[in-house]
C-alpha positions in Angstrom: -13.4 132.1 -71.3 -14.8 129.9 -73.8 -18.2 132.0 -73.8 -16.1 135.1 -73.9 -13.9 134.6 -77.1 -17.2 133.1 -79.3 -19.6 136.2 -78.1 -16.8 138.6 -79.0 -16.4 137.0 -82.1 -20.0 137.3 -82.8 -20.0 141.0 -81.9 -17.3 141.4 -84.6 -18.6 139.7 -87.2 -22.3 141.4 -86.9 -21.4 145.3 -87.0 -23.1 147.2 -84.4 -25.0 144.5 -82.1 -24.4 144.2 -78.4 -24.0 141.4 -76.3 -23.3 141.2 -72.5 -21.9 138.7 -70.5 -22.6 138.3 -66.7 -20.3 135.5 -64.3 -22.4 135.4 -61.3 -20.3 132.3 -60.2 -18.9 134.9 -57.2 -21.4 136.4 -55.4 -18.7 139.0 -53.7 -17.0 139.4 -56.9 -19.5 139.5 -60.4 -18.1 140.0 -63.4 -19.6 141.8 -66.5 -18.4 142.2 -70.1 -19.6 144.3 -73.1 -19.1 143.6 -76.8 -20.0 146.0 -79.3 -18.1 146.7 -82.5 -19.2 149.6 -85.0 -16.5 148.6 -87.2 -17.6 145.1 -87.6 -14.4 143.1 -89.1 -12.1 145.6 -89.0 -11.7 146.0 -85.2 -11.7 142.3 -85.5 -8.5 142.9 -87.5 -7.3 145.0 -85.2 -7.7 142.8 -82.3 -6.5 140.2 -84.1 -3.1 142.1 -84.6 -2.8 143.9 -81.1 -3.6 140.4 -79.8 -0.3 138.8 -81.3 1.5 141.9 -81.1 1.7 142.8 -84.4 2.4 146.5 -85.5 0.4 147.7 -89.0 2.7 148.7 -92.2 -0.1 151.0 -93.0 -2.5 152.8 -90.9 -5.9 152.0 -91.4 -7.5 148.5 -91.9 -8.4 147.6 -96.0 -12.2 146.9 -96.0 -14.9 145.9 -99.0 -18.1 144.2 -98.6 -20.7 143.3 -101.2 -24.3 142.0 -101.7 -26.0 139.9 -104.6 -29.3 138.5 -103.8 -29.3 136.6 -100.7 -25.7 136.7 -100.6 -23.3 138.8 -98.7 -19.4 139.3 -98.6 -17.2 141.1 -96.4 -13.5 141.6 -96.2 -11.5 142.9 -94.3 -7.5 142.5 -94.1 -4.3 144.5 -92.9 -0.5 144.0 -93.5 1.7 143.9 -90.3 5.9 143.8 -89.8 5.4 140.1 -89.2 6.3 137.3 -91.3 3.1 134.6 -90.4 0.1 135.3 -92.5 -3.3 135.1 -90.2 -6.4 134.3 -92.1 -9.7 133.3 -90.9 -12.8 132.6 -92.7 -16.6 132.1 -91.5 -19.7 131.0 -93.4 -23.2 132.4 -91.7 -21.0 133.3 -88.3 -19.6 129.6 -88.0 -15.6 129.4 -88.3 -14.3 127.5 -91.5 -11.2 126.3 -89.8 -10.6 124.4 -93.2 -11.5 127.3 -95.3 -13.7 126.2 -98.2 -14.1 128.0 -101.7 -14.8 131.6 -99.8 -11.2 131.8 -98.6 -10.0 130.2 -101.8 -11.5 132.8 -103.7 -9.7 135.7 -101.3 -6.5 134.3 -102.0 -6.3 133.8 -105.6 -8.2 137.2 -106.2 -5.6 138.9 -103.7 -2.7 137.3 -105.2 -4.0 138.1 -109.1 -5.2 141.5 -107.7 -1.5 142.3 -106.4 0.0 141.1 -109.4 -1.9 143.2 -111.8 -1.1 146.4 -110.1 2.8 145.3 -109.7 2.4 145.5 -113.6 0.5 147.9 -114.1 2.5 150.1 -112.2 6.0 148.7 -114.0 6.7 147.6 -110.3 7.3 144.1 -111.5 8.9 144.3 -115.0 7.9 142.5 -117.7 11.2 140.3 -116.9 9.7 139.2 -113.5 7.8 136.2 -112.8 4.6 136.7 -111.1 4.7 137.0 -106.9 3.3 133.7 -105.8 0.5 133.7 -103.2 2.9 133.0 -100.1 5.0 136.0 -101.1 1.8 138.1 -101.4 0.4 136.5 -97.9 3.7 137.4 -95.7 2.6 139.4 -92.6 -1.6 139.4 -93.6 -4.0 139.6 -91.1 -7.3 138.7 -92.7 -11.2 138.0 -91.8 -13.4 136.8 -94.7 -17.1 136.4 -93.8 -20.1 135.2 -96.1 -23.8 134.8 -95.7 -25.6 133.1 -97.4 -28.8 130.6 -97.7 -28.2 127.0 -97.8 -24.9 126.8 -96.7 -23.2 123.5 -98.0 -20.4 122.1 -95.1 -18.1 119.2 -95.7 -17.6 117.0 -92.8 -20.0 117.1 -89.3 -17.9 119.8 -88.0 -19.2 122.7 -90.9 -15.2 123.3 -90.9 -15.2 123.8 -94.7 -17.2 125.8 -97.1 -18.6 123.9 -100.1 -21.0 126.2 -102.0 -19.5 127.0 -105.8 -21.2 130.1 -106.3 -20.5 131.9 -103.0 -16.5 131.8 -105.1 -17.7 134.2 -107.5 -18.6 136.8 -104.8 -15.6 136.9 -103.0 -13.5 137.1 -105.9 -15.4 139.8 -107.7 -15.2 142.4 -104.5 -11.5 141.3 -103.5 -10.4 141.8 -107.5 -12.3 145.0 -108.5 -12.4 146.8 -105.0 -8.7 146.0 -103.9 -7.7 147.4 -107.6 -9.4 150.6 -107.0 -8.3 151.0 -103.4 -4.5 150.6 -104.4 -5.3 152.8 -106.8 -6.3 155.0 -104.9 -3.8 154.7 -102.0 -0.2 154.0 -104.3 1.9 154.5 -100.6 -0.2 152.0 -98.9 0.0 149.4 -102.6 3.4 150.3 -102.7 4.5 149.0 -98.8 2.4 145.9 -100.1 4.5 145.5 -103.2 8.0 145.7 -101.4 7.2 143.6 -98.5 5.6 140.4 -101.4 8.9 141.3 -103.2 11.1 140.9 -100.5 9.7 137.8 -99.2 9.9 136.5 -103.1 13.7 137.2 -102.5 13.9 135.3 -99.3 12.3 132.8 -100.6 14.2 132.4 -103.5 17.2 132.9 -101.6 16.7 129.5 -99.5 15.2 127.6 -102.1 18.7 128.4 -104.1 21.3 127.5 -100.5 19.3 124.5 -100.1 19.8 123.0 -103.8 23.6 124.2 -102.7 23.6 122.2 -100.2 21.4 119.3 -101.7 24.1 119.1 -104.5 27.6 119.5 -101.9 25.7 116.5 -100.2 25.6 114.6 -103.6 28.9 115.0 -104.2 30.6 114.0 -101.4 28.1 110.9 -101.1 29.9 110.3 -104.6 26.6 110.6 -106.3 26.1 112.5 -109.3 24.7 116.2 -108.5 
């Protein structure tokens, strides 16, 4: 199992190669597995959502990828009717369990990204304070993978991506290419939109009932709200 889930993830994260996998443990009963995925980190989005059980707000998965140098960046994310966001992050095919500055960079250039179109688009009026990145993150599957040369890892366990300039990158693609894609698709930007704006409200809405309650406490305590 444990050879299974890290060869599929390969297959994901490298578009198009194949890898097989043989348990010959059972002579009467061998066992053989095939992992190939054209669409790279977007069926890995998929899987990712069909694995939890997730259903899509819109239909296909949002994808960019970019180049500089010896530098790569790929994205791919969806939006599903949960309320958990699901990110993951890898650095030259390893797993940043602690992120690093790649997934950094995804999140603030989503979350500016997002904003800029809710006022562009008089969505969020000029009234409104900006969605904050946990609004904007409700119900996001996401995969963020980078290559690069001399990959810098804090701690023995490469769990976190220190290289600086790797930010730059991933904040360029997610910023310019999610701008033109919503854009281009104002249904799919607009079921973004409502469902940061509604968890804004929610969130809002228990931050207010527990200062409520915080201050009923207070009083009763006989200590001044």
């Amino acid at each position: 199992e444990v050879l299974e889930r890290r060869l599929r993830e390969q297959a994901f994260l490298n578009a198009g190669l194949s890898i097989s996998l043989t348990d010959k443990r059972d002579p009467d009963n061998i066992i053989e597995d095939y992992f190939c995925y054209e669409g790279g980190l977007g069926s890995f989005v998929e899987h990712i959502g069909e694995t939890y059980g997730l259903t899509p707000i819109h239909e296909k998965v949002i994808h960019f990828s970019s180049v500089d140098g010896d530098k790569s960046a790929e994205v791919a994310l969806m939006y599903n009717d949960g309320y958990k966001e699901r990110i993951f992050s890898y650095a030259n095919n390893v797993n940043t369990v602690d992120g690093g500055t790649h997934e950094n960079a995804f999140k603030t250039a989503l979350t500016r990204a997002v904003n800029n179109y809710g006022r562009k688009m008089k969505i969020l009026k000029d009234a409104d304070s900006n969605l904050k990145g946990d609004d904007i993150q409700e119900g996001l599957v996401a995969v963020i993978s980078v290559k690069l040369t001399d990959a810098q890892f804090e701690g023995q366990t490469k769990a976190k991506l220190g290289n600086a300039h790797i930010r730059t990158l991933v904040d360029n693609i997610v910023s310019d290419q999610l701008m033109v894609y919503m854009e281009e698709h104002p249904h799919v930007a607009r079921m973004i939109l409502d469902k940061a704006l509604m968890a804004n409200r929610a969130r809002e809405a228990a931050r207010k009932a527990r200062e409520s309650v915080r201050r009923k406490t207070g009083l009763e305590s006989g200590q001044m709200p």
